[in-house]
C-alpha positions in Angstrom: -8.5 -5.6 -13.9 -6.7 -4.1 -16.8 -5.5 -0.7 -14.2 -4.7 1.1 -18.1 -3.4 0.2 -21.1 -0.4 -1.9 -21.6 1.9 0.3 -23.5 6.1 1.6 -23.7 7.5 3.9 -25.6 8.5 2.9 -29.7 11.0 4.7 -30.8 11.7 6.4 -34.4 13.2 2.8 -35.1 9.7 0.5 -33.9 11.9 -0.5 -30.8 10.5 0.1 -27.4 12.5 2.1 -25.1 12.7 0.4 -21.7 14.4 3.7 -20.2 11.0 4.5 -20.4 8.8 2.0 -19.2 6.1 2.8 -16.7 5.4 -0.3 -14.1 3.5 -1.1 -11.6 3.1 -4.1 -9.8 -0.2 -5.1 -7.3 1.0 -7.7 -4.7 -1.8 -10.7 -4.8 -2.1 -12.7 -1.5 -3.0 -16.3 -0.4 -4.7 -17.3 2.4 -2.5 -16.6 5.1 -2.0 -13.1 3.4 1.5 -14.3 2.0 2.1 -12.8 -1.4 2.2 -15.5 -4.1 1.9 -13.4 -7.2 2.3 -9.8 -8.8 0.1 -8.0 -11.8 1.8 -6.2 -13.8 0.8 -2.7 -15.0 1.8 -0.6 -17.4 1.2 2.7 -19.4 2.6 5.0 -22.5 5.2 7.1 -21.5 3.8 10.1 -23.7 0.3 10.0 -22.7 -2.1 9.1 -20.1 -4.0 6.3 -22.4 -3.6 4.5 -25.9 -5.5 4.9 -28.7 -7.6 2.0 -28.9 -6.4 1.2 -32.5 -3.3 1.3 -31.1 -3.6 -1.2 -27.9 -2.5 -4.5 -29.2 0.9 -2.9 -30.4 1.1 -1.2 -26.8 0.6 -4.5 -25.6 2.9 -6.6 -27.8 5.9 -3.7 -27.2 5.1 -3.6 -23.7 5.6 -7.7 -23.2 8.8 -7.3 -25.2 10.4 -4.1 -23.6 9.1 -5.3 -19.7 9.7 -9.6 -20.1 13.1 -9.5 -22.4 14.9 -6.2 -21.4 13.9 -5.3 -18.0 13.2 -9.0 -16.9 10.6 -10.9 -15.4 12.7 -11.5 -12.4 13.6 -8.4 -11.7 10.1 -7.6 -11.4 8.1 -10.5 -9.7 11.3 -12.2 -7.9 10.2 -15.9 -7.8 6.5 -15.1 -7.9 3.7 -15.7 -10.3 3.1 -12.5 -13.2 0.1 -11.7 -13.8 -0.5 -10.5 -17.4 -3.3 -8.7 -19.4 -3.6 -9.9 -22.6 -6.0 -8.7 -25.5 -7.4 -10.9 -28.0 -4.9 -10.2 -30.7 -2.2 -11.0 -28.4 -3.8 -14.2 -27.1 -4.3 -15.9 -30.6 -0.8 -14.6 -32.0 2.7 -16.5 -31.1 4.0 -13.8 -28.5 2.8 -15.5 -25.3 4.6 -18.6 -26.2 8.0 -16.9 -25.9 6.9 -16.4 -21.8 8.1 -19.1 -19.2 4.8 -20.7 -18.6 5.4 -21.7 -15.1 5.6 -17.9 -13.6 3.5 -16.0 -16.3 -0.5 -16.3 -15.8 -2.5 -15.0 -18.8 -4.9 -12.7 -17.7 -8.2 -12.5 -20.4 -9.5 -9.3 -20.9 -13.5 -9.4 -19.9 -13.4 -8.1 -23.3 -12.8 -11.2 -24.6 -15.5 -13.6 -26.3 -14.8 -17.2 -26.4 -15.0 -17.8 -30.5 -13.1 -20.9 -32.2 -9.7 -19.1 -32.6 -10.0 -18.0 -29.0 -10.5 -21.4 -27.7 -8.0 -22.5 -29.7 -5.4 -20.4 -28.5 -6.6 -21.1 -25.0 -6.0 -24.9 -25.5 -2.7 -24.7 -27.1 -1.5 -22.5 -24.2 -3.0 -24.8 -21.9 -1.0 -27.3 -23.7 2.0 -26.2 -22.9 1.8 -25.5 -19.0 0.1 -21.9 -18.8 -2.2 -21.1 -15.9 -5.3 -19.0 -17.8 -7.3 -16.3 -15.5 -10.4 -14.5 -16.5 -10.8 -11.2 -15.0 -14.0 -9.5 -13.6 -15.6 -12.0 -15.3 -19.2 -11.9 -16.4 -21.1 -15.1 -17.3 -22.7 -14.4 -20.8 -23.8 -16.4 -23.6 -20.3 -15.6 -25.5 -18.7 -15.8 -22.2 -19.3 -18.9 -20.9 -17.5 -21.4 -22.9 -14.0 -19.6 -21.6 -14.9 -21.1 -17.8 -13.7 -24.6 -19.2 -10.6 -23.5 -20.1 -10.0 -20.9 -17.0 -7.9 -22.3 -14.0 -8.9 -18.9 -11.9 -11.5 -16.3 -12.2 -10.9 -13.0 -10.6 -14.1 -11.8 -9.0 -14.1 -7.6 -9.0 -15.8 -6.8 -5.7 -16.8 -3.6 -7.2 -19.4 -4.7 -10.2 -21.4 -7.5 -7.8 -20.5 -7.2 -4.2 -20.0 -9.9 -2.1 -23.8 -11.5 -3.2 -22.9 -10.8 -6.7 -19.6 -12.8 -6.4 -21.9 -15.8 -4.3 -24.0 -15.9 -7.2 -21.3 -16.3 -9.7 -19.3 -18.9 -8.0 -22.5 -20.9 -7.7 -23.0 -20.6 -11.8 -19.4 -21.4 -12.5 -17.9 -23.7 -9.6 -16.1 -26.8 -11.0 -12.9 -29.5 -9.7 -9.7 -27.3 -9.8 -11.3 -24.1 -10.6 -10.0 -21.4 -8.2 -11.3 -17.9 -7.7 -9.4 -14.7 -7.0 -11.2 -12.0 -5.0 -10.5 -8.8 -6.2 -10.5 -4.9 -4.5 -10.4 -6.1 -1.5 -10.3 -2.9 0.9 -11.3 -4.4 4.3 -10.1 -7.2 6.5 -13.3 -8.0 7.4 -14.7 -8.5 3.0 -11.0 -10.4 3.4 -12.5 -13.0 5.6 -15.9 -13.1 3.6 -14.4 -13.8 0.6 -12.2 -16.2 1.7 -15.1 -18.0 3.6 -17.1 -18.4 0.3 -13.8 -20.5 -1.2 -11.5 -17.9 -2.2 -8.2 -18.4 -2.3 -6.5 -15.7 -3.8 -6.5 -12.2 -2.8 -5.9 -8.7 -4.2 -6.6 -4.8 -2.7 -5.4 -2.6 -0.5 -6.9 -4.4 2.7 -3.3 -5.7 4.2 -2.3 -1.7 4.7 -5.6 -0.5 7.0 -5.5 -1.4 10.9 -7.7 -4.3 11.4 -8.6 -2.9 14.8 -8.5 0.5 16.3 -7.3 0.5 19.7 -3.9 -0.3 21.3 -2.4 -3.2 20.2 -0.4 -5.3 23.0 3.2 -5.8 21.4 5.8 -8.7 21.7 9.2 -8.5 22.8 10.5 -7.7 19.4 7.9 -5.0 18.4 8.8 -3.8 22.2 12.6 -3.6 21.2 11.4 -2.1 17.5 9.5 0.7 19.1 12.2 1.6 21.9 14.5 2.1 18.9 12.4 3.8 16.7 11.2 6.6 19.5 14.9 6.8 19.9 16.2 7.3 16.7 13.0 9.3 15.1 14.2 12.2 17.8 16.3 15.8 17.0 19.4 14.1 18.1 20.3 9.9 19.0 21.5 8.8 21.8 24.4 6.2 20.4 25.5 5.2 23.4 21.8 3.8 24.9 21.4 2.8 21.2 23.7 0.4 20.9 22.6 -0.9 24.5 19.4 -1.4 23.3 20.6 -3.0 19.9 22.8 -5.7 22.4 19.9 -6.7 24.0 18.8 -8.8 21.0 21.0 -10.5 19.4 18.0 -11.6 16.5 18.0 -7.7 15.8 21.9 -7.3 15.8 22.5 -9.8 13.3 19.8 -7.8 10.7 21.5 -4.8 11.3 24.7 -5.6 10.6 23.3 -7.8 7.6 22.0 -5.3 6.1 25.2 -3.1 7.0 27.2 -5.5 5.3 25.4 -5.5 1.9 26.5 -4.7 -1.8 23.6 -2.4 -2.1 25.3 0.1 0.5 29.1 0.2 -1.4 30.8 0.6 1.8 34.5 -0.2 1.6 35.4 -2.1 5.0 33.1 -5.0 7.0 30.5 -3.5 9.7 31.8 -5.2 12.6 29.9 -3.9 15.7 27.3 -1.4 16.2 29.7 1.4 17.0 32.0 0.7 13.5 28.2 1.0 11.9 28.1 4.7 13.7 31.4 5.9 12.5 30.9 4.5 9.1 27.7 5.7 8.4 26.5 8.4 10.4 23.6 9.8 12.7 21.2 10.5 9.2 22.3 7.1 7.4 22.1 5.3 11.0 19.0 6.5 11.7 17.3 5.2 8.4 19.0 2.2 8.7 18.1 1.3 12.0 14.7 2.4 11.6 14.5 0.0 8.6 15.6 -3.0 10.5 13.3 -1.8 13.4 10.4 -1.8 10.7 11.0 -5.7 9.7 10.8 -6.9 13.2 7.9 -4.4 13.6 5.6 -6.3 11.3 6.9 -9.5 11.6 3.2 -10.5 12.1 2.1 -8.9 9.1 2.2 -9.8 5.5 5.9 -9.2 4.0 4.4 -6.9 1.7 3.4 -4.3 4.4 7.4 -4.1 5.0 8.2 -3.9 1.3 5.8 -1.5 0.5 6.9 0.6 3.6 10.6 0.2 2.1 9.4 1.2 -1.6 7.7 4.0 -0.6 10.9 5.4 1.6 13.4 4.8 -0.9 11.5 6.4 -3.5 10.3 9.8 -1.6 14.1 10.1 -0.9 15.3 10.4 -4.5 12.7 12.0 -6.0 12.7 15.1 -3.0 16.2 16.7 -4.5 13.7 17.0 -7.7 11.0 18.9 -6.3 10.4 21.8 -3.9 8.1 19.3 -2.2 10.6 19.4 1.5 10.1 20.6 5.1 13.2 21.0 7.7 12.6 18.4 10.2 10.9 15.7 7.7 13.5 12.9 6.2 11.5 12.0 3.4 13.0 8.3 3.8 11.3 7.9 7.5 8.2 9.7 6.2 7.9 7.2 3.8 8.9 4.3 5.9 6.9 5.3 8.5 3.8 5.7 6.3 1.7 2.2 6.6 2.6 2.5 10.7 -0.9 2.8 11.5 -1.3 -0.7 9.8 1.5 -2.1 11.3 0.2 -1.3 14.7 -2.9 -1.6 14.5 -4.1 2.4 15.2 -5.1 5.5 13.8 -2.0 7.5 12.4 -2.6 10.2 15.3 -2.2 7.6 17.8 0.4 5.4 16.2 2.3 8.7 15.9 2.4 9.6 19.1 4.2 6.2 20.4 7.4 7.9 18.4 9.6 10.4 19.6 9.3 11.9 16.4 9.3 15.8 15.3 6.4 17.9 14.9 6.9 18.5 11.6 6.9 14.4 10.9 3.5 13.9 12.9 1.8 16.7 10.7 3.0 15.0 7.5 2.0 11.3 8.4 -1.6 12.6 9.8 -2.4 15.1 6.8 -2.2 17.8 8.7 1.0 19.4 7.2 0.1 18.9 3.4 3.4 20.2 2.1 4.7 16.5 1.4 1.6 14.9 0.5 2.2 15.4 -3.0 5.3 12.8 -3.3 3.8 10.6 -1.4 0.8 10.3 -3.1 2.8 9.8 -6.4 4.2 6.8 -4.5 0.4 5.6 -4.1 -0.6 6.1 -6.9 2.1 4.1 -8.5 1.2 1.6 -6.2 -2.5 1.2 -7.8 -1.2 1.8 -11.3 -2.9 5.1 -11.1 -1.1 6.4 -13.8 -3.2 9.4 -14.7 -3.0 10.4 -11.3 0.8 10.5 -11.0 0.8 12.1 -13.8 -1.4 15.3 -12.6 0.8 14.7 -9.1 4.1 15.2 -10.9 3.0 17.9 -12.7 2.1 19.7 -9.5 5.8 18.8 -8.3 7.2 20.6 -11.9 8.7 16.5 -12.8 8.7 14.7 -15.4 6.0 11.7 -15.1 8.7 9.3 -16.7 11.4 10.3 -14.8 9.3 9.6 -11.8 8.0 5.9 -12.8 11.7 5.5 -13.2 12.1 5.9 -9.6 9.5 4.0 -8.4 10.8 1.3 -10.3 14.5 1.6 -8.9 12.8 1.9 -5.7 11.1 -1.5 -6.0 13.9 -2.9 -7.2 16.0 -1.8 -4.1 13.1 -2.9 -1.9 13.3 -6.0 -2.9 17.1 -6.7 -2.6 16.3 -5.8 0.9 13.8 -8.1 1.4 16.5 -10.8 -0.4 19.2 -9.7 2.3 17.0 -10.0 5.3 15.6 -13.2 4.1 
């Protein structure tokens, strides 16, 4: 679904301003929860919405400023982009200019299949581009586009998981997939995925699937020893670094990671106590807790440590720009932190308490301290493409709503150099 309208500023000249841009990304999953594909979502920069006159020029300017200056790779890696497309923009010559092996055309459902729409679908059929109809409904006008659809994304919310029976049924054909969408639970997960889903997209890889104690591995055992440790007022280095020796898997990532161009450090990390003196306890101690958080959820869908990662590295460079801060919080570890109840398998409250951490972190992660809450809903709310939400949200925080998509866009990027580096 179409989260808003796809839009970027136009300047006084007609050019779009990709200083500007506001994007979003939702992660869509396979079968085995491994993310395969991105939808990409975008908004004005001056307002919350676009005229509806003027939504085929936000769209065209948006393709242009997001594909050819910001660049697809940049913003879906190697993975598949999905993008909404309105009628104007199907039947025109835009989409052609798109690589049609990574970009999936996503139809409006306010699209009606009429002879120039048909056509357009053949001709980019023709030339190698997967078509997807999204929260499809099967009408009349409607119902000539499911022989020309390769996937039809099935919105949990309009029909429910009876509604979505029913219109697989009606539609089902040889090499026709179907893409279950809003997704917020594991157990709808393994509905959908029972009725001959097999492609996924919500929010259901971040909830706990079960609420009790989960029995860790080694690794996770080693993760959480280090991240009690180094979540405390003050690190032990020493018992640190024993702990770090013990697993040589986990050294290696450190020092990895250490070693990368993204950090600008000027000599070679060569052990764990050069990483101490070069760094730091505050650097070390994000660091190591974002090594710690890999091997944490190394039975989890990569997303859950690249939206951990996203959501750190953004709530530490937008907190110089508010008053949004509380002594005793790092807003990097609150944000890192933030999905641990998922990674675990727990309620917050209890997941919490398996940490050495400060008081004043346990309040934030559980609510009960609300003083941070505002960034790091922001951060969510870019997530879902929530734009008029962020917008309210960084009002609250006296930002600027563009300055802050700006952010969260750095912060994916950087997020997913990490990923690179500890792939």
């Amino acid at each position: 679904m179409m989260e808003s309208q796809s839009a970027s500023a136009v300047g006084r000249a007609g050019r779009p301003s990709p200083a500007s841009l506001f994007i979003g990304r939702q992660p869509i999953f396979d079968a085995r929860r491994q993310v395969v594909a991105y939808e990409l979502l975008f908004r004005c920069d001056s307002d919350n919405h676009c005229p509806a006159t003027d939504a085929d020029l936000a769209s065209l300017a948006t393709l242009n400023s997001s594909l050819n200056v910001v660049g697809l790779r940049s913003l879906v890696g190697d993975k598949l982009a999905f993008v909404n497309v309105t009628r104007e923009l199907l039947i025109g010559q835009t989409l052609r200019m798109l690589p049609p092996g990574q970009v999936v055309i996503e139809l409006l459902e306010t699209i009606e299949a009429d002879d120039e729409v048909l056509a357009a679908l053949a001709e980019l059929k023709e030339e190698g581009f997967t078509i997807a109809l999204d929260d499809f409904v099967l009408t009349p006008r409607t119902e000539p586009l499911v022989a020309m659809a390769d996937l039809i994304k099935l919105d949990l919310l309009l029909g429910g998981i009876e509604g979505c029976r029913k219109l697989m049924a009606q539609t089902r054909r040889p090499g026709l997939k179907y893409l279950a969408e809003k997704v917020e639970s594991d157990e709808v997960f393994a509905q959908m995925k029972q009725l001959g889903c097999t492609m996924f997209q919500g929010f259901f890889f971040a909830r706990p699937q079960v609420l009790k104690a989960s029995r860790l591995g080694t690794g996770r055992v080693q993760s959480m020893r280090l991240m009690k440790m180094l979540a405390g007022e003050s690190i032990d280095f020493a018992a640190a670094e024993a702990i770090l020796k013990q697993d040589v898997t986990f050294s290696l990532k450190l020092l990895t990671y250490l070693n990368s161009a993204g950090l600008g450090l000027k000599h070679e990390v060569t052990s764990i106590r050069h990483a101490v003196a070069l760094l730091g306890e505050i650097k070390l101690r994000q660091w190591v807790s974002l090594v710690a958080m890999t091997m944490l959820v190394e039975d989890k869908p990569t997303e859950l440590a690249r939206l951990s990662m996203v959501r750190a590295r953004f709530l530490e460079s937008v907190a110089p720009l508010t008053r949004h801060t509380t002594p005793g919080v790092d807003p990097f570890l609150l944000g890192l932190f933030s999905l641990l109840d998922a990674m675990l398998d727990q309620e917050m409250a209890q997941a919490v308490e398996q940490l050495a951490l400060t008081d004043a972190m346990k309040n934030a992660l559980t609510g009960r301290d609300a003083t941070l809450n505002p960034p790091l809903a922001m951060a969510r709310a870019c997530e879902r493409g929530e734009w008029n939400e962020m917008d309210k949200i960084a009002a609250s925080l006296s930002m600027n709503s563009i300055i802050a998509a700006d952010h969260y866009r750095c912060a994916m990027r950087w997020a997913d150099e990490v990923m690179t580096i500890d792939a």
